[in-house]
N, C-alpha and C positions, 0 to 999 in steps of 0.2 A: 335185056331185062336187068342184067346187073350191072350194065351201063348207069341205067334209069336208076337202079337201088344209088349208087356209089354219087350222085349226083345229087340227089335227093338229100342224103346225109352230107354233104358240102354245103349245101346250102342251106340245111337247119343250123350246124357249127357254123357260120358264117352268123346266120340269125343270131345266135344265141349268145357269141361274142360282142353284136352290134347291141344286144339289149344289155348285154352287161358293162360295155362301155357307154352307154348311157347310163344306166342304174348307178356308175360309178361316178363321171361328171354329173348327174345332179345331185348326189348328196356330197359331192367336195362343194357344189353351189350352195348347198344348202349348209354347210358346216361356215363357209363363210360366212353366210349372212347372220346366221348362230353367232355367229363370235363379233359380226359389226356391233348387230342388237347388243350383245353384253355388255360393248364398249362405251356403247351411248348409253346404257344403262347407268354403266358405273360414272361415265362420267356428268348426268343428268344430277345425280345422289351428289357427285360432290359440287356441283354450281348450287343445288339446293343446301347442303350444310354453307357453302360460303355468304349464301344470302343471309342466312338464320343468324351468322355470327355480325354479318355489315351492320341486318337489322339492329343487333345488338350492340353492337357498336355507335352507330349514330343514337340510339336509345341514352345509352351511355355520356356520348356527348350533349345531347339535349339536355339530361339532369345538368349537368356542368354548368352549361351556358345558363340556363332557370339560375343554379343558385350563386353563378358570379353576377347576376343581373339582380337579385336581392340582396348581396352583398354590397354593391356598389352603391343601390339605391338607399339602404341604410346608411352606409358610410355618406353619401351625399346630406342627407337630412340630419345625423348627427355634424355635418361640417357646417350644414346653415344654421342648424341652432347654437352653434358654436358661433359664428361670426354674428348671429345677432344679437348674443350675449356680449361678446368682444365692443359691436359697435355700439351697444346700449349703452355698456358703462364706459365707453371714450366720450360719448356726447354730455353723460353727465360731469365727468371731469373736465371737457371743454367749458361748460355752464359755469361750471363753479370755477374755475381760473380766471372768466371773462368776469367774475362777479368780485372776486376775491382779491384776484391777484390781477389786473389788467395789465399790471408793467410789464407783464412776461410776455405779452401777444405781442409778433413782431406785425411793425406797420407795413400797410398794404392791403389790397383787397383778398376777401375768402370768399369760397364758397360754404357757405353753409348748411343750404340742402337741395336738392332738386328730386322732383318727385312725379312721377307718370298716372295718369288716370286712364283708364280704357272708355272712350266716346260708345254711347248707344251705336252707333254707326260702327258696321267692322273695320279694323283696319285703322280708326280714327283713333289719336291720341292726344288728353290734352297734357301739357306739361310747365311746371314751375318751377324756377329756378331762385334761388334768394342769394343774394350777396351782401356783406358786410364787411367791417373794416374794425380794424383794433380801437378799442375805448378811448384811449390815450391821445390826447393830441389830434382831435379830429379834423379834416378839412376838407375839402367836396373833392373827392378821386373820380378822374373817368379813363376810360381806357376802351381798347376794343373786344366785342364779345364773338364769338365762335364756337357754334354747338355745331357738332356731326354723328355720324354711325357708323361704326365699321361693321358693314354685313359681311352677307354669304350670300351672292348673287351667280344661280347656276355653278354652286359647290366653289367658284372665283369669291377672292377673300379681298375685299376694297371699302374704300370711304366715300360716304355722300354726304355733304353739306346740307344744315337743316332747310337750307333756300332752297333747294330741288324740293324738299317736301312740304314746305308751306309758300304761303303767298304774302306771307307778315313773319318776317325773320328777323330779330334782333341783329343790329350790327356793333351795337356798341352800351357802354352805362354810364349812367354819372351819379353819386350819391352822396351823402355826408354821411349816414349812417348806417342806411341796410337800402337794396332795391329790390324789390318782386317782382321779375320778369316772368310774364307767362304767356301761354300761345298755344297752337293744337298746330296736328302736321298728319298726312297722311303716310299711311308703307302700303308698298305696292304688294300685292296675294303672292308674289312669288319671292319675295326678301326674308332673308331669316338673319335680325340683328343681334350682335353679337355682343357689340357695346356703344355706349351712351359716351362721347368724347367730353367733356367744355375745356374751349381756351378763353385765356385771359390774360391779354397785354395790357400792360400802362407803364406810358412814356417817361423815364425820370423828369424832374424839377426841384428844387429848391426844397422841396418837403416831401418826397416819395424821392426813391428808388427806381433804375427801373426793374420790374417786374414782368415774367411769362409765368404763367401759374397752368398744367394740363391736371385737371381733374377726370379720372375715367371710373363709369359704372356700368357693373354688369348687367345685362338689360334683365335677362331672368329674375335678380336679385330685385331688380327696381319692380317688373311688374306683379310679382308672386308678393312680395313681403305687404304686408298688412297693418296699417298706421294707420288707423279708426283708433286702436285706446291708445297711443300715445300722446302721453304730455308735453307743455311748452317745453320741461326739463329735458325731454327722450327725443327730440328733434333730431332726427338724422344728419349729419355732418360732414364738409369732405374728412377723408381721415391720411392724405396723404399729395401732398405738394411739391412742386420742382420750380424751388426756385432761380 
């Protein structure tokens, strides 16, 4: 019988240690996972404040970029009305030199204006080109003519000949006084031109010089600007030659 007692009590102490070493590995289990949670807690809190500040940041950067792009777009439009005040009154001082004072225009052919219309048809463009020759000493000038574009084909920056875009290409002029060359041409939907080329050779002789003349115009300039009220006096004109 106190065999029985003595064994009995063994093995409750046996029990009771086995529940307390459990009771004690699950709350060290349980203190860990206490403390992961916390971790991910606190660090949940700060991925959310880093967002809060990025968002605030690109916020930041968006006003910026808005008002450099309103910047710029004014500055743009104070620079076109600037150069079409500029080119107004060089055309009128061209006018009145050719009227007043002709000994001063040196001989040789000019350009004096060329000008773009946009075709009902997209993409269609028709275009005129005028040349004339100094007052003075007139005598029939011809030479060879060459109009191009330097685009932007696939963000690639190259020239195409007005012959790839039309099927009636001026190659050459002959005039005594002034010639009006005009013509229409197509742009392909995927071209973004950048500028409007003219050349112009003529050969020397006994009464010319020889001459290269590159007249270049920005196409923007040519097809935004607006010559409905302009006068014969306000005729747009090259304003810049290599001889």
């Amino acid at each position: 019988m106190k065999r029985l007692k003595n064994s009995f009590i063994k093995w409750l102490v046996v029990s009771m240690l086995c529940l307390l070493l459990g009771f004690l590995l699950g709350k060290f289990k349980q203190d860990i996972l206490r403390d992961t949670l916390t971790d991910a807690q606190t660090e949940l809190h700060s991925m959310q404040l880093e967002k809060v500040e990025q968002v605030k940041q690109v916020a930041h950067l968006q006003a910026l970029r808005l008002t450099d792009q309103q910047t710029i777009t004014y500055l743009d439009l104070e620079n076109k009305k600037l150069n079409e005040a500029l080119n107004a009154a060089s055309n009128k001082l061209y006018f009145y030199e050719r009227v007043l004072a002709p000994e001063l225009e040196k001989s040789g052919v000019k350009v004096y204006s060329f000008t773009l219309t946009e075709s009902f048809e997209a993409g269609r463009w028709d275009y005129e080109l005028v040349l004339m020759q100094a007052q003075k000493e007139r005598r029939f000038l011809k030479g060879q003519l060459e109009i191009s574009f330097s685009v932007s084909d696939q963000q690639k920056l190259k020239r195409i000949s007005l012959k790839e875009l039309s099927d009636n290409s001026p190659s050459g002029f002959k005039f005594k006084y002034f010639q009006t060359i005009k013509g229409r041409f197509t742009l392909p939907a995927d071209i973004t031109v950048d500028e409007v080329i003219v050349n112009l050779k003529v050969k020397g002789d006994r009464w010319y010089k020889a001459q290269q003349l590159e007249q270049r115009y920005d196409w923007r300039a040519l097809t935004e600007k607006n010559t409905d009220d302009l006068t014969e006096f306000d005729m747009p004109v090259s304003d810049a030659e290599n001889n």
